[in-house]
N, CA, C and O atoms as CSV, one atom per row, in Angstrom:
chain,resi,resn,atom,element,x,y,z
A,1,UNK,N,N,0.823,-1.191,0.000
A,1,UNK,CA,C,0.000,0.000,0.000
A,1,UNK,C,C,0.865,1.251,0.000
A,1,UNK,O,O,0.651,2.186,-0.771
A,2,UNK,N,N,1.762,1.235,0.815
A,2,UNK,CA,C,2.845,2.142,0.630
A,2,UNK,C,C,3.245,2.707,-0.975
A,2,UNK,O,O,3.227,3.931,-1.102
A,3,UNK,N,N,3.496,2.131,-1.830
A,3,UNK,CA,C,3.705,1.992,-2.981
A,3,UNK,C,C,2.385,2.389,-3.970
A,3,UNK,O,O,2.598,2.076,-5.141
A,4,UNK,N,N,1.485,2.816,-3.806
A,4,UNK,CA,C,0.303,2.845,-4.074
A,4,UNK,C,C,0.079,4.388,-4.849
A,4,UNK,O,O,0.283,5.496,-4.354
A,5,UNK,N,N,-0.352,4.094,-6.066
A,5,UNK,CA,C,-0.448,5.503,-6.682
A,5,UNK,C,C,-2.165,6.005,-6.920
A,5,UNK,O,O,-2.770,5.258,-7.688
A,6,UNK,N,N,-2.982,7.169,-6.347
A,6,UNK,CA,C,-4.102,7.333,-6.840
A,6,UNK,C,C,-3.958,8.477,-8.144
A,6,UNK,O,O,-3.116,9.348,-8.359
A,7,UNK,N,N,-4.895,8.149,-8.719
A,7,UNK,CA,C,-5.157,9.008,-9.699
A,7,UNK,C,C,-6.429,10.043,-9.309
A,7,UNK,O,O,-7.533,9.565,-9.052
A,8,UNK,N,N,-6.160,11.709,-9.282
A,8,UNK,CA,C,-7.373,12.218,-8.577
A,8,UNK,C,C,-8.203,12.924,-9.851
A,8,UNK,O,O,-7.616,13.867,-10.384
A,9,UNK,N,N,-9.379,12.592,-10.331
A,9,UNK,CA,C,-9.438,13.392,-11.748
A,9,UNK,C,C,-10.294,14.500,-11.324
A,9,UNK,O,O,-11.290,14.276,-10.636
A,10,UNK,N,N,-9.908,15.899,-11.759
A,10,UNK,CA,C,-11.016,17.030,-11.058
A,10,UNK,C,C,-11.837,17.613,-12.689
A,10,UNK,O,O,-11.291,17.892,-13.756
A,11,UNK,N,N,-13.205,17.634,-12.339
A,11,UNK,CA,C,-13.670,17.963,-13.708
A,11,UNK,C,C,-13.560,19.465,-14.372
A,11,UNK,O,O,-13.976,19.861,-15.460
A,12,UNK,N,N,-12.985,20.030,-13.528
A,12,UNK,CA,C,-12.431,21.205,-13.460
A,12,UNK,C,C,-11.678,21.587,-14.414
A,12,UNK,O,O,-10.698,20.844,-14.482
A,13,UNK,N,N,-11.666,22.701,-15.477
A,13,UNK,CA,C,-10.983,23.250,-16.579
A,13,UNK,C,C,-9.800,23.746,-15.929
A,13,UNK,O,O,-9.969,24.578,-15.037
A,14,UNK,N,N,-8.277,23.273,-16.307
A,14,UNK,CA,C,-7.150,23.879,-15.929
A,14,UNK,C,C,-6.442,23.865,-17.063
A,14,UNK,O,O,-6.693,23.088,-17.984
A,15,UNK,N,N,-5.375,24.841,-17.082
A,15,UNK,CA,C,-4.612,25.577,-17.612
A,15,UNK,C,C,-3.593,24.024,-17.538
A,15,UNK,O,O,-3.243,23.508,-18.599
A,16,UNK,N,N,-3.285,23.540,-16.496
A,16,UNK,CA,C,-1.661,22.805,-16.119
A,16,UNK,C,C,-2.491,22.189,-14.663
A,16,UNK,O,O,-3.068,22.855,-13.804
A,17,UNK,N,N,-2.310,20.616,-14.744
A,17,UNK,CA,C,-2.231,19.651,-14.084
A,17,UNK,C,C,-1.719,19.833,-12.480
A,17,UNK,O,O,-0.778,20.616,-12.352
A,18,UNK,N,N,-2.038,19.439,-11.703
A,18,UNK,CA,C,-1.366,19.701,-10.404
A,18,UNK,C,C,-0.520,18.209,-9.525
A,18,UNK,O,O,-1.220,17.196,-9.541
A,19,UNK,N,N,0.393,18.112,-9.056
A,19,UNK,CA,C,0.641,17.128,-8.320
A,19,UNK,C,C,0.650,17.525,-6.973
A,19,UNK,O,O,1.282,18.485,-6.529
A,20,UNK,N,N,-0.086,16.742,-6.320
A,20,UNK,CA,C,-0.255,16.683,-4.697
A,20,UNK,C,C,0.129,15.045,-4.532
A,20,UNK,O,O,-0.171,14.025,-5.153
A,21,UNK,N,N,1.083,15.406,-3.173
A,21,UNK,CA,C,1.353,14.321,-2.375
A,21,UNK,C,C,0.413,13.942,-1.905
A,21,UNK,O,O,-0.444,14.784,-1.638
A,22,UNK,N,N,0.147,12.511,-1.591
A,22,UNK,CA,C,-1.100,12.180,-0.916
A,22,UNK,C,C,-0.378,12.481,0.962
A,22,UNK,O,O,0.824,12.375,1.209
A,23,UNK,N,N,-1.491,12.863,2.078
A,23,UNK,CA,C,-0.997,13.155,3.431
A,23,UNK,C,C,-0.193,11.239,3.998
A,23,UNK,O,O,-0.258,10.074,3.606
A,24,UNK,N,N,0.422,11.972,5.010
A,24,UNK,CA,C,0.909,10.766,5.629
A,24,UNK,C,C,-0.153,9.739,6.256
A,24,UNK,O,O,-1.250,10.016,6.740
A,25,UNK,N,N,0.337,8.721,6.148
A,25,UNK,CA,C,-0.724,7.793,7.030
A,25,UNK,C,C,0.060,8.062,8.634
A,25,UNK,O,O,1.230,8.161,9.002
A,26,UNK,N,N,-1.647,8.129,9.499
A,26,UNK,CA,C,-2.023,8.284,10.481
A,26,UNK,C,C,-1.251,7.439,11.405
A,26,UNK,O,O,-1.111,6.428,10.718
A,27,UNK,N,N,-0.563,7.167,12.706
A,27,UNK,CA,C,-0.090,5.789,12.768
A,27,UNK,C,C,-1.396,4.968,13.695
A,27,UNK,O,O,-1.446,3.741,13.781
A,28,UNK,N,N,-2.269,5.775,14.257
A,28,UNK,CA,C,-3.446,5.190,14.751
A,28,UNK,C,C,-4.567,5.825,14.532
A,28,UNK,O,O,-4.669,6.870,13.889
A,29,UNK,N,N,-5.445,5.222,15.053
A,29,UNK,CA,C,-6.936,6.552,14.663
A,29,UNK,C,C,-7.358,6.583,16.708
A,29,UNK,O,O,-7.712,7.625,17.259
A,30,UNK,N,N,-7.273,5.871,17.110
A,30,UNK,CA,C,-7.321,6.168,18.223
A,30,UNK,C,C,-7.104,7.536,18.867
A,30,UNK,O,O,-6.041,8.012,19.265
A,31,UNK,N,N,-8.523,8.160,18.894
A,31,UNK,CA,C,-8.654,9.320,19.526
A,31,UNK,C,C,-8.411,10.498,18.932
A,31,UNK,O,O,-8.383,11.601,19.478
A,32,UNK,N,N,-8.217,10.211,17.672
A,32,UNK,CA,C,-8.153,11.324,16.083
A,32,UNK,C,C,-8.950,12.312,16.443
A,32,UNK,O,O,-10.018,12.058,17.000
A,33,UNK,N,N,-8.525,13.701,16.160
A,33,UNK,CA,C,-10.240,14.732,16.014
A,33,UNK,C,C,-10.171,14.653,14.666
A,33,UNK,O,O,-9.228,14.959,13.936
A,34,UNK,N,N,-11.859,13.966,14.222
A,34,UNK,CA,C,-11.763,13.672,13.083
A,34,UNK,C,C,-13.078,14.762,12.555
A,34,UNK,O,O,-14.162,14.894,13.123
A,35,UNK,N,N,-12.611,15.464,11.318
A,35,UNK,CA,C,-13.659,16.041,11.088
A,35,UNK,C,C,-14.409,15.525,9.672
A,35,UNK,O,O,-14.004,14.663,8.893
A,36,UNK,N,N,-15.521,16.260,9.602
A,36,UNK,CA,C,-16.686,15.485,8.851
A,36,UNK,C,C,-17.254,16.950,7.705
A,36,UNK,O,O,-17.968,17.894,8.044
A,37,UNK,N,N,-16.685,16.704,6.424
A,37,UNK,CA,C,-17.937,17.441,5.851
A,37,UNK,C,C,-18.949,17.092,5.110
A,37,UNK,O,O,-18.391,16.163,4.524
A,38,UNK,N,N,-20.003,17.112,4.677
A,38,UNK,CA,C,-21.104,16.517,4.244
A,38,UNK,C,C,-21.672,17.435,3.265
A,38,UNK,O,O,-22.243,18.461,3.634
A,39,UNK,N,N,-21.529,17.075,1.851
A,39,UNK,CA,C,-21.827,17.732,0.665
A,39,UNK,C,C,-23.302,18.264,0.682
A,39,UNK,O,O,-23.618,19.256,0.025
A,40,UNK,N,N,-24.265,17.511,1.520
A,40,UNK,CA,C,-25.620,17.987,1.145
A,40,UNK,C,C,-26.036,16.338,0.330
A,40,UNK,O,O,-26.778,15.467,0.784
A,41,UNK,N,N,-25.388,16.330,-0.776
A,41,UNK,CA,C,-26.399,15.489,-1.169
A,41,UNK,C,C,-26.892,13.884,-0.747
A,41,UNK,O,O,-26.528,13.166,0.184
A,42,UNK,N,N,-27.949,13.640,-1.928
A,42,UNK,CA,C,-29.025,12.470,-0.862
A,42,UNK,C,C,-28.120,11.357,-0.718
A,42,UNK,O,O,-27.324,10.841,-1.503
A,43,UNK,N,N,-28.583,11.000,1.033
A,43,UNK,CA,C,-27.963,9.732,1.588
A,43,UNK,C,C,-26.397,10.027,2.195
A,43,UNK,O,O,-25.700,9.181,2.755
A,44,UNK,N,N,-26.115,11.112,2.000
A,44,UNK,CA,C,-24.628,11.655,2.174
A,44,UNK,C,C,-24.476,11.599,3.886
A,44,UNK,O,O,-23.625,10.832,4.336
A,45,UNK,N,N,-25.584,12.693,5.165
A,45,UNK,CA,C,-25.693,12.366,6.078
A,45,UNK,C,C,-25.625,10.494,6.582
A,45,UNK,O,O,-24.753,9.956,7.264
A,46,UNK,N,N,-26.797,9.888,5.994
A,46,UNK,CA,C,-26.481,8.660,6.643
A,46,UNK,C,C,-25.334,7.659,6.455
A,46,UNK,O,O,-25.099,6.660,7.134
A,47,UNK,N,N,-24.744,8.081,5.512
A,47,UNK,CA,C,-23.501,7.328,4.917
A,47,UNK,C,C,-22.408,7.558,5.592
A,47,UNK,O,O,-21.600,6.647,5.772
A,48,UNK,N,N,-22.157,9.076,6.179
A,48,UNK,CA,C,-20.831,9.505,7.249
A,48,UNK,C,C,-21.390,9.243,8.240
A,48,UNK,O,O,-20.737,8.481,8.954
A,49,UNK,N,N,-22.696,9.646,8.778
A,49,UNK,CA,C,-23.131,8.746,10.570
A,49,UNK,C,C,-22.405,7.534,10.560
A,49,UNK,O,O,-21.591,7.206,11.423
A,50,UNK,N,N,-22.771,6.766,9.394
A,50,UNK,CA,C,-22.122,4.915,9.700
A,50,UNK,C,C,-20.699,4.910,9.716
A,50,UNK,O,O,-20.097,4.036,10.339
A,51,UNK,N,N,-20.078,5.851,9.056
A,51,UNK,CA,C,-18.654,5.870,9.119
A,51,UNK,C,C,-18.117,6.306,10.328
A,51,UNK,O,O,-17.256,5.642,10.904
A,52,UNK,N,N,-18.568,7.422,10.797
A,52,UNK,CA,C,-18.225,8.222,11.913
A,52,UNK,C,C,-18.591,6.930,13.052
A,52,UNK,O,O,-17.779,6.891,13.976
A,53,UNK,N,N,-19.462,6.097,13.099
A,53,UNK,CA,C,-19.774,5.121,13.899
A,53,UNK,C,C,-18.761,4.327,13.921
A,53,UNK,O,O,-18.087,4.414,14.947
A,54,UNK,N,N,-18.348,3.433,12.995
A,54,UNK,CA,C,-17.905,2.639,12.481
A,54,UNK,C,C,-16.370,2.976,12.984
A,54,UNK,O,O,-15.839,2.185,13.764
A,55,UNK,N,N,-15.700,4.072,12.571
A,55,UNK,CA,C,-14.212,5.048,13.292
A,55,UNK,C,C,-14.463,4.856,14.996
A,55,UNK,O,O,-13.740,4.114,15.661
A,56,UNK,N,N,-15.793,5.775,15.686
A,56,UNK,CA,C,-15.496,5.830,16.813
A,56,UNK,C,C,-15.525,4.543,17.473
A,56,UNK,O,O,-14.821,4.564,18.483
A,57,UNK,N,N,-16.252,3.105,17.203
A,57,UNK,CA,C,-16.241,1.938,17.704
A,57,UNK,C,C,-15.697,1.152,17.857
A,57,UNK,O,O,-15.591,0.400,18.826
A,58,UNK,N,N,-14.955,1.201,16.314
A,58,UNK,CA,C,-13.790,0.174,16.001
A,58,UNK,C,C,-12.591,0.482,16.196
A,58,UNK,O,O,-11.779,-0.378,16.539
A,59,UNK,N,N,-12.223,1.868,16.001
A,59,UNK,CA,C,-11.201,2.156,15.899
A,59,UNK,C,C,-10.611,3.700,17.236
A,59,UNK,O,O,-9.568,4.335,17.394
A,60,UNK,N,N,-11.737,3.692,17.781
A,60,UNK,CA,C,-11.485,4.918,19.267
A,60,UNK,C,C,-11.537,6.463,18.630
A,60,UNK,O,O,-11.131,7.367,19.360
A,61,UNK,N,N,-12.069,6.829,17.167
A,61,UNK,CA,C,-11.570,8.244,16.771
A,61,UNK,C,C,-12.798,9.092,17.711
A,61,UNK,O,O,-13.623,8.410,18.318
A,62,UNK,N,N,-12.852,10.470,17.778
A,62,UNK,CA,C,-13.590,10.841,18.036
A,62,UNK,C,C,-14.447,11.699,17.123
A,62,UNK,O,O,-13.928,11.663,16.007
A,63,UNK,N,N,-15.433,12.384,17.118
A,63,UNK,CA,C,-15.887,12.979,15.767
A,63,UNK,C,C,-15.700,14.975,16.492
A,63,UNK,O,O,-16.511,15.411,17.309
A,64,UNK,N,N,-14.863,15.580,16.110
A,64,UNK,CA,C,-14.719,16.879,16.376
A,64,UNK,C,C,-15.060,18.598,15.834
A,64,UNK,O,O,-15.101,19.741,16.288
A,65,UNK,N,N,-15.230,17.943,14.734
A,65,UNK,CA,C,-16.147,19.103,14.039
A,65,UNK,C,C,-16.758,18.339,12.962
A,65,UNK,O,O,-16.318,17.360,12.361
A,66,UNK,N,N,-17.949,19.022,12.819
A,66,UNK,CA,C,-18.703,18.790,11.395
A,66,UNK,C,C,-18.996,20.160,10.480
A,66,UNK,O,O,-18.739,21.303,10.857
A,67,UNK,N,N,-19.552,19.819,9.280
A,67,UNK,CA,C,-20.085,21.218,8.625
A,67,UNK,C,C,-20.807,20.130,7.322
A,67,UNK,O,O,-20.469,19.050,6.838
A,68,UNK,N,N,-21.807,20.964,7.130
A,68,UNK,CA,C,-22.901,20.660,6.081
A,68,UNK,C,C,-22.716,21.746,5.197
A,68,UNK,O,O,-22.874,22.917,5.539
A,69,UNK,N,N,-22.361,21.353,3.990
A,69,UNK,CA,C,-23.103,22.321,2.990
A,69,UNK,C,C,-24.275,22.528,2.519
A,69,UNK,O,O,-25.012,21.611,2.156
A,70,UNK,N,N,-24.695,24.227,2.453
A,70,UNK,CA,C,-25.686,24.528,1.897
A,70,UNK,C,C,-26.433,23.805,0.436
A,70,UNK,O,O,-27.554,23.345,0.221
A,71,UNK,N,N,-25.028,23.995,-0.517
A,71,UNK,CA,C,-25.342,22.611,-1.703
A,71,UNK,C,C,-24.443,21.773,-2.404
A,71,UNK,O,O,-23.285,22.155,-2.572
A,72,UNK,N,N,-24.690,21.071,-2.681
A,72,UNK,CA,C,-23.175,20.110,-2.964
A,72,UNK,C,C,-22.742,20.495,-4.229
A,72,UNK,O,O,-21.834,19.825,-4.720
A,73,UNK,N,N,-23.354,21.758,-5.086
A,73,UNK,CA,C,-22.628,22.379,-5.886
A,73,UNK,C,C,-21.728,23.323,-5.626
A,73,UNK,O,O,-21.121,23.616,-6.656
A,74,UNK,N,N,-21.396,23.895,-4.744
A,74,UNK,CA,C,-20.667,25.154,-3.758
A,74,UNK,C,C,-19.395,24.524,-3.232
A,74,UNK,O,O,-19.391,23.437,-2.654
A,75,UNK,N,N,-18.410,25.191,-3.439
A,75,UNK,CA,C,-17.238,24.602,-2.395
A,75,UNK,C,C,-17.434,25.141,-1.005
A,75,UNK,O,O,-17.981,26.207,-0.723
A,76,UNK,N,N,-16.916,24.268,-0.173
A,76,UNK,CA,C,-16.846,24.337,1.054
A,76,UNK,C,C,-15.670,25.979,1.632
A,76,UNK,O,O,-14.440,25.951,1.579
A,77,UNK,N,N,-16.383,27.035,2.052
A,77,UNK,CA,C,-16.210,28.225,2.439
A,77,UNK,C,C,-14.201,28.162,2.852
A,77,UNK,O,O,-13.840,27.169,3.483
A,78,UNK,N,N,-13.473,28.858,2.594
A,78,UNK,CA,C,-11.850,29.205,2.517
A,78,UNK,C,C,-11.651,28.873,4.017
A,78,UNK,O,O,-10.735,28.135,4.380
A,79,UNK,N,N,-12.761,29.584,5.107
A,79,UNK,CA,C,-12.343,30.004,6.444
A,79,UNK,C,C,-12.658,28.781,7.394
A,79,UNK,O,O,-12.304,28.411,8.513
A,80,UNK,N,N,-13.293,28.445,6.638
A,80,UNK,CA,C,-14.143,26.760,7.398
A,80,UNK,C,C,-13.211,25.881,7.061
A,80,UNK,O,O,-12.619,25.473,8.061
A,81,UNK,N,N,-12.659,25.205,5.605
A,81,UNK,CA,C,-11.442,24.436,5.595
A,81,UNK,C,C,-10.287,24.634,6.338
A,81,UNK,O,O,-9.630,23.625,6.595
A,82,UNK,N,N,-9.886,25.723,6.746
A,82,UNK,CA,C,-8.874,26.083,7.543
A,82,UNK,C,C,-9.021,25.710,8.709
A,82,UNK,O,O,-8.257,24.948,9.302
A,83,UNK,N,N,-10.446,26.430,9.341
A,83,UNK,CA,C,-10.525,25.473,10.975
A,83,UNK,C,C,-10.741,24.330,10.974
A,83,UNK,O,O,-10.890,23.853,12.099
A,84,UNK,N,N,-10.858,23.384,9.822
A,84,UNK,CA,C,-10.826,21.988,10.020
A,84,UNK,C,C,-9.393,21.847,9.753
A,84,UNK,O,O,-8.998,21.192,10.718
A,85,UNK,N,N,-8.017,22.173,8.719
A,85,UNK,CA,C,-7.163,21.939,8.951
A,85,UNK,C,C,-6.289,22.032,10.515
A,85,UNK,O,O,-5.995,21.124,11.292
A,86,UNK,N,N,-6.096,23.132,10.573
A,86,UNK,CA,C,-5.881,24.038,12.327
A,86,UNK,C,C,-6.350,22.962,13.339
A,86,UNK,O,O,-5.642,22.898,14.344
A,87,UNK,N,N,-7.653,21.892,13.272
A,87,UNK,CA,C,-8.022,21.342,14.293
A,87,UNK,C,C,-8.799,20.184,14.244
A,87,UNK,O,O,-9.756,19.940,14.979
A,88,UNK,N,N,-8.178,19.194,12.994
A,88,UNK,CA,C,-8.633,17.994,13.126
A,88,UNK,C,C,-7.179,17.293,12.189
A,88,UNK,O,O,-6.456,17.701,11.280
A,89,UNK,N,N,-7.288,15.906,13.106
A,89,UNK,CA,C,-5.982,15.511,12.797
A,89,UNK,C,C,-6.623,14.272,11.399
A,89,UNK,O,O,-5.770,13.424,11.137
A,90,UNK,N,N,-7.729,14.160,10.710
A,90,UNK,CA,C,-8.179,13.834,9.555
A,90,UNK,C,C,-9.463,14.345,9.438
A,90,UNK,O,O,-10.151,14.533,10.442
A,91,UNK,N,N,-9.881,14.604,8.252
A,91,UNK,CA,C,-11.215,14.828,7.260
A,91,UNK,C,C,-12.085,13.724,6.583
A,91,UNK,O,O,-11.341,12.889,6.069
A,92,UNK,N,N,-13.439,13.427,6.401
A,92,UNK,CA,C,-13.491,12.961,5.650
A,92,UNK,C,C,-15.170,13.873,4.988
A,92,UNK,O,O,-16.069,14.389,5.652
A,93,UNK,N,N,-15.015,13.746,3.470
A,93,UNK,CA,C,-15.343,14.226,2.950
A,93,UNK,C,C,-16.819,13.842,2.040
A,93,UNK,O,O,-16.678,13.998,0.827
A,94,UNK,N,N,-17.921,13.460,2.398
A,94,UNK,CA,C,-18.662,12.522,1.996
A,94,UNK,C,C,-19.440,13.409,0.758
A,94,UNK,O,O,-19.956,14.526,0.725
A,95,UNK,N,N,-19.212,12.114,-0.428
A,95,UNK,CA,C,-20.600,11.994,-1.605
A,95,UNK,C,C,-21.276,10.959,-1.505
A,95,UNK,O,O,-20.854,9.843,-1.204
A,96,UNK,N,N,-22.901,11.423,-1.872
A,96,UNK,CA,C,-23.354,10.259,-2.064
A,96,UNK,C,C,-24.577,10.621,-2.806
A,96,UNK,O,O,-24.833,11.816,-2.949
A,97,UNK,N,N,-25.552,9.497,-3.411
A,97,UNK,CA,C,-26.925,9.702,-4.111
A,97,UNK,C,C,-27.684,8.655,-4.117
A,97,UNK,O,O,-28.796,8.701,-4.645
């Protein structure tokens, strides 16, 4: 897994390609502030509840911030990603329909 390459495709019109490192792996989740954003769309809430369940049960994370978007066409606000960077030691980012 170490060795492991993703491909991220953004449907997004660019000028020039970007490379991002993927973040380090975590060495535990035990007691993570893990934050949660939730696109809005359908089934998206119940799909991160089970995850967020699923983290705090199995694995000890805790859930430390959330944020809902208004619509899952909108990016998530400049000042709000930041206080989830600043204060959660992972994200996760839910789609669903």
């Amino acid at each position: 897994m170490a060795n492991s390459t993703m491909i991220i495709v953004n449907p997004a019109a660019e000028d020039a390609a970007k490379t991002i490192r993927m973040a380090a792996r975590l060495p535990s989740l035990q007691n993570i502030a893990l934050g949660v954003i939730d696109n809005s769309k359908h089934m998206a809430a119940p799909l991160l509840r089970a995850i967020e369940e699923q983290l705090r049960t199995r694995y000890g994370a805790r859930t430390h911030m959330r944020y809902r978007k208004l619509n899952a066409s909108v990016p998530t606000p400049a000042e709000t990603l930041a206080q989830f960077v600043s204060s959660c030691d992972a994200v996760i980012h839910g789609v669903a329909d």
